[in-house]
Structures are given as structure tokens and as C-alpha cells.
C-alpha positions in Angstrom: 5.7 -12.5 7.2 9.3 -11.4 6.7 10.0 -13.1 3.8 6.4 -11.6 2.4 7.6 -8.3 3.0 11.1 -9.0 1.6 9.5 -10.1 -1.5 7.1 -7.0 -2.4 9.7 -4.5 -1.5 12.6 -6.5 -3.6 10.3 -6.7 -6.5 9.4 -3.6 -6.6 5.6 -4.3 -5.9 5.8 -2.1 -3.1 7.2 1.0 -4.6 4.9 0.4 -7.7 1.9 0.1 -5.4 3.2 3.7 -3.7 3.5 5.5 -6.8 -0.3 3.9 -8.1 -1.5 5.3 -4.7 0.0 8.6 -5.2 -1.8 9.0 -8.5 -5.3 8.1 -6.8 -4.5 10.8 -4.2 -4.2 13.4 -7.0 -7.3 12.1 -8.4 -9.0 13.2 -4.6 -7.2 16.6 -4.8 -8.3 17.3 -8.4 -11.9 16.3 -8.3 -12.9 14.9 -4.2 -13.2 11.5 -5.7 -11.0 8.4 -6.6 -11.8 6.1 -9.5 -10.4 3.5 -11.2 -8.9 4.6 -14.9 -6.5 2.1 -17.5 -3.7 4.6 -16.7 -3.4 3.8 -13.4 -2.3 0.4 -15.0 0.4 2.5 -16.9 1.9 4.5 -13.8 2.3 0.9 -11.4 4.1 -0.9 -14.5 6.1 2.2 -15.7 7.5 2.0 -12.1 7.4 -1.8 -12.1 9.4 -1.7 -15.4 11.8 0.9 -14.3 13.1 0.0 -11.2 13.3 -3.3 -12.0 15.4 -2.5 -15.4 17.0 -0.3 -12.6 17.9 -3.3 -10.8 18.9 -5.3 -13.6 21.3 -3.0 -15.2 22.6 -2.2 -12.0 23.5 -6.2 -11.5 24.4 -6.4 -15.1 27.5 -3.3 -15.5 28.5 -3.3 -11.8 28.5 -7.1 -10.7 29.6 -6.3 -7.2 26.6 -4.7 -6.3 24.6 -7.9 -6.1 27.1 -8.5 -2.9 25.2 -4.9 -1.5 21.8 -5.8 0.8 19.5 -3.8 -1.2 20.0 -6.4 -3.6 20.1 -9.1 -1.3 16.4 -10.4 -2.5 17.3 -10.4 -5.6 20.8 -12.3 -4.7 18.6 -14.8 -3.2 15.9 -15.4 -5.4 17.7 -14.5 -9.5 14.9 -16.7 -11.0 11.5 -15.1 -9.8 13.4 -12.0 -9.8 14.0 -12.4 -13.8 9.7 -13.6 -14.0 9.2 -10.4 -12.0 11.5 -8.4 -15.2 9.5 -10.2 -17.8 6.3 -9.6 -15.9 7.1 -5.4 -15.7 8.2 -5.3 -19.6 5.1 -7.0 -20.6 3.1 -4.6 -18.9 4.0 -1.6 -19.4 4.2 -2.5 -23.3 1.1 -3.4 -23.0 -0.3 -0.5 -20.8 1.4 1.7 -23.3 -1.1 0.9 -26.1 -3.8 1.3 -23.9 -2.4 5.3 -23.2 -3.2 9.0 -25.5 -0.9 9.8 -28.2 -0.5 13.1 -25.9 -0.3 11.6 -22.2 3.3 9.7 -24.5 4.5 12.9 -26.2 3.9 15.0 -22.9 6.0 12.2 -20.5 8.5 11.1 -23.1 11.2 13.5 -21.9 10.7 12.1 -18.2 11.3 8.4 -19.7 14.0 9.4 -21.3 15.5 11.2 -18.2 14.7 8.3 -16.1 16.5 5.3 -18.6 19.0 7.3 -18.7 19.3 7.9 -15.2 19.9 4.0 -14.6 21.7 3.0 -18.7 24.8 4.1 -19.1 25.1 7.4 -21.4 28.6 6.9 -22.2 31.6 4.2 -21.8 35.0 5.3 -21.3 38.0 3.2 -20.9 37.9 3.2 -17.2 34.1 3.4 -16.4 30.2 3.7 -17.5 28.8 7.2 -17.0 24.9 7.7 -15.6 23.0 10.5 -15.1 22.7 9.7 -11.5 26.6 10.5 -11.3 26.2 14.0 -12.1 26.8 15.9 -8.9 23.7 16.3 -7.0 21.3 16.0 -9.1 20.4 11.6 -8.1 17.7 12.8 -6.1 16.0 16.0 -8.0 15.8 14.3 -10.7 13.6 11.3 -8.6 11.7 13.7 -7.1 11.0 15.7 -10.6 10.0 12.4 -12.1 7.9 11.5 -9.7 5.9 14.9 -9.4 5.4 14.4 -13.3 3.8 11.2 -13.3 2.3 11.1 -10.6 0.4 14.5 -10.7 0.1 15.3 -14.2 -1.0 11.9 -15.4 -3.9 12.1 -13.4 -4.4 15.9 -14.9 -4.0 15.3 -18.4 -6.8 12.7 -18.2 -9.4 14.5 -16.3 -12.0 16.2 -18.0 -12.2 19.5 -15.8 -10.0 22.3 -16.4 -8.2 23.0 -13.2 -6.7 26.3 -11.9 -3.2 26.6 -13.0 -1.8 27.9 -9.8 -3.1 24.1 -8.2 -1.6 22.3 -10.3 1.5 24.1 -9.8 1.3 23.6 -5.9 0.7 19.9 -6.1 3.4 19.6 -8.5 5.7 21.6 -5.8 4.3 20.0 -2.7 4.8 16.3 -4.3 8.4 17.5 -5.7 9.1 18.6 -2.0 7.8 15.5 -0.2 9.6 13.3 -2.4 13.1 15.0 -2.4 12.5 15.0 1.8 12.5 11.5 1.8 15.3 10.7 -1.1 18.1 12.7 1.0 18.2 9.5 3.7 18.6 7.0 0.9 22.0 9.4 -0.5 23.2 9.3 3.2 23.2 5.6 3.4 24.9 5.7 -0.2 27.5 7.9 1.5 30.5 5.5 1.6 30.0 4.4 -1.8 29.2 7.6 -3.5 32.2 9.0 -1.9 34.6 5.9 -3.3 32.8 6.9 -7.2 34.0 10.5 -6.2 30.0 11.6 -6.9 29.3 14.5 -5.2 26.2 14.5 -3.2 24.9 16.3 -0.5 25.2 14.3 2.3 28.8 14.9 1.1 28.7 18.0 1.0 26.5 18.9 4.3 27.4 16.0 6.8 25.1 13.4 7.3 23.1 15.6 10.6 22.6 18.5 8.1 21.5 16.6 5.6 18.7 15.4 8.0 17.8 18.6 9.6 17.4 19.5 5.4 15.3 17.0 4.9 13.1 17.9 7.9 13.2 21.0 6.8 11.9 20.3 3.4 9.2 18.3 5.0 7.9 21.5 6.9 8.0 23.2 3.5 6.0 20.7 2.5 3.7 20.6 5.5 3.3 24.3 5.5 2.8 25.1 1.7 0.1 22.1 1.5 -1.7 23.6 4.6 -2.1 27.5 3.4 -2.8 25.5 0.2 -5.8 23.5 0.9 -6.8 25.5 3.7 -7.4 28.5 1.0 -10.1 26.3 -0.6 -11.5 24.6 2.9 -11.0 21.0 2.3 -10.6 20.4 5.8 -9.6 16.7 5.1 -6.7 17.4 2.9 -5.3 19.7 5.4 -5.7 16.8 8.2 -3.9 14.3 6.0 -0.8 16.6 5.1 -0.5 17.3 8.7 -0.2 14.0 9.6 1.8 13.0 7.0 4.1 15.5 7.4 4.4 15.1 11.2 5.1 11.2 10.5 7.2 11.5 7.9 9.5 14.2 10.0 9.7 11.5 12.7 10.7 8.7 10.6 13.2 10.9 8.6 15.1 12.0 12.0 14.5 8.6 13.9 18.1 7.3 14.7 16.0 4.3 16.0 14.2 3.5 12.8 17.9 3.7 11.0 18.8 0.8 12.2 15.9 -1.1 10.8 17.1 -3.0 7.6 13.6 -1.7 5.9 14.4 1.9 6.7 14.4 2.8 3.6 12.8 0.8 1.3 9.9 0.0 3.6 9.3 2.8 5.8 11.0 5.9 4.0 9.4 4.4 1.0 5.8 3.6 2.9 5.8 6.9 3.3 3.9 7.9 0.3 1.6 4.8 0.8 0.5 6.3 4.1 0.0 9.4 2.7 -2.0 8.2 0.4 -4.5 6.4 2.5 -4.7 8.9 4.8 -5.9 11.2 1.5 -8.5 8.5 0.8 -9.7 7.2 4.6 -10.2 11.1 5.4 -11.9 11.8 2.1 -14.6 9.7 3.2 -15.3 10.8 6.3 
């Protein structure tokens, strides 16, 4: 079971699967029902593709890192890891065919921001220069990219007009969630963010303030979705970002759960997963 588990988190499956999950959720906000759509093909393998080109650049520029545990699956397994690259270009050039000239034009400055947040902008003599080393910005940029795709995929396709000020609240509420959980993963890259001189905030706050932030982004989130949904009585979407936010605060401040080597990538991550099923299994009741 370990090495299962090992395998769809170091491949990426699992994060792919959250973000595909995430879309269906905005599907049950928009409209109360979830259906399968060919763009739910593009959001998985656009996250497949990404983080895995993520990965491989990663390996590829900074050699060192594969020596770092959250690349030890890959260390361990460099040949199904390279099927599992192939596998994640292929589909998302293929899902990309499949997707509106305007769903393209409208997420084109999102791809851009996210290949450059893993390629290298510019070389100088002494180093390669990401996005993701500009001062503080790693994680707002995750979380904008992941409100984007994830919420207004889902919106450009439907049919319906929504209200404007919704859309604007999932976007915040998903932008909030996501940056709550993305602080842990820059306080376990505190040593070597610190050695690059990148200025984070962990860095900046401590490592306890930067937890009590992220808890208290969470009850941002919590709150916000609550008045949100409650305004328009769907009960059930209420229940499930109480929960979720309740869970999530738990896990984020669990100095038990930190010790667990899949802290972050499986149950930070998982987050959104459970979130997302909780959205579905109380949409049916």
C-alpha cells in the first residue's frame, strides 16, 4: 500500500486527481450538479503536464535536488517516471485540441505564469532565475493559478450566466483555501530558501506565525464561504466548507501530522480532494 501511495503522489496522479476534483466541485456550486465534460480531461493533464515538467526541470538545472525526499520517487524509479512525462505531454497536447479558441486565449497568461514559474527566465553567470524566486510571491502565484483554472474553466463552459459577485467569491474563497495550505509547504522549504537568499514568509514571520497565518486564512475562508452560501440557502455547501475548513485547520497546525513523510504532499495536498467529496457526497443527500 505504501509503495501505491508513493507512486500516485510522485507522479503527480494525486495532485492531478485534486485539481480534476476541484473543478467538479465548481461545477456543484455553479449549477447543483456534477457532470462529466472533455475539459475536465484538460485541467488533470495541464496539472499532470506541469508538475511533472516541474519535476523534470527541477532534476534537470539543479541536479542536487534529486538527493531531496520529495524527489525520492522519482530517484527511485527515473524510468516510469520519464513514461509518466511522456504520458502528461501527450495529453495535454492532445486535450488542448479538444478545448475553445477562448477557454486558450482566456488561460494563456496563467500558462505562461506557471512555465515560467518552474523554466528559468534568465541565466546569469552564477545562477538560473525563476519566477518562484521572486520574494514572496512562490505561493500567490500557486494559489492565483489554481483559482483560475479551477473555477473559471468550469465557468467559461457553462451555459448559464452567473452572478458576477459569485464568481468573484469562489474565486476568493478557492484563492484563500489554497494559499492556507501552500504556507506549510514554504516552511518546510525554510532551510533551503534561506541558503538561495529567497525571501519568503516563513522567513520573514517565524515558522509559528506562519502557521497561526495559515489558520487564519483558513477561517477567512471558512467564514467568507459560510455568509456566502448561506445568503443563497444551500445548506449542503455550508456543511461541506465547515468541515473542510475545520479539518484542514487541524491538519495545518498538527505538530503530530508534521512528522508524517506525506504531510504535505498527501495530506496538505488531500486536502482539496476531501473537500471535494465532501461537496459531492453532501450534494446528494
Amino acid at each position: 500500500m505504501k509503495r501505491f501511495f508513493d507512486a500516485i503522489i510522485g507522479s503527480n496522479l494525486y495532485i492531478s486527481a485534486a485539481a480534476l476534483l476541484l473543478a467538479i466541485q465548481t461545477q456543484i456550486q455553479l449549477t447543483g450538479t456534477a457532470r462529466w465534460h472533455p475539459y475536465l480531461f484538460l485541467i488533470f493533464f495541464a496539472t499532470l503536464f506541469e508538475y511533472n515538467v516541474h519535476r523534470l526541470t527541477t532534476i534537470i538545472f539543479f541536479p542536487q535536488a534529486l538527493e531531496s525526499p520529495k524527489h525520492q520517487w522519482v530517484r527511485g524509479n527515473r524510468h516510469l517516471f520519464r513514461i509518466v512525462v511522456v504520458i502528461s505531454v501527450l495529453g495535454f497536447c492532445a486535450t488542448l485540441f479538444e478545448a475553445k479558441t477562448e477557454v486558450l486565449i482566456a488561460l494563456a497568461p496563467f500558462a505562461v505564469l506557471t512555465v515560467f514559474y518552474s523554466m528559468p527566465v534568465s541565466k546569469t553567470a552564477r545562477k538560473l532565475f525563476r519566477l518562484r524566486e521572486i520574494p514572496y510571491l512562490k505561493i500567490f502565484l500557486i494559489a492565483i493559478v489554481w483559482s483560475a483554472v479551477t473555477v473559471l474553466l468550469p465557468v467559461m463552459y457553462e451555459t448559464q450566466t452567473f452572478s458576477s459577485t459569485g464568481i468573484r467569491l469562489m474565486l476568493l474563497e478557492r484563492f484563500l483555501f489554497v494559499l492556507a495550505i501552500t504556507i506549510p509547504f514554504d516552511i518546510r522549504d525554510m532551510d533551503t530558501d534561506q541558503e538561495g537568499r529567497l525571501r519568503t514568509i516563513p522567513l520573514t514571520l517565524g515558522k509559528a506565525s506562519s502557521v497561526k497565518l495559515a489558520i487564519t486564512i483558513m477561517i477567512a475562508f471558512t467564514v467568507i464561504s459560510m455568509i456566502h452560501y448561506s445568503t443563497v440557502e444551500q445548506w449542503n455547501l455550508v456543511s461541506a466548507f465547515f468541515v473542510s475548513g475545520l479539518t484542514t485547520m487541524y491538519f495545518v497546525g498538527s505538530k503530530r501530522l508534521q512528522s508524517s513523510p506525506w504531510y504535505h504532499y498527501g495530506i496538505l495536498d488531500g486536502t482539496m480532494i476531501v473537500q471535494a467529496l465532501l461537496v459531492l457526497l453532501l450534494n446528494t443527500l
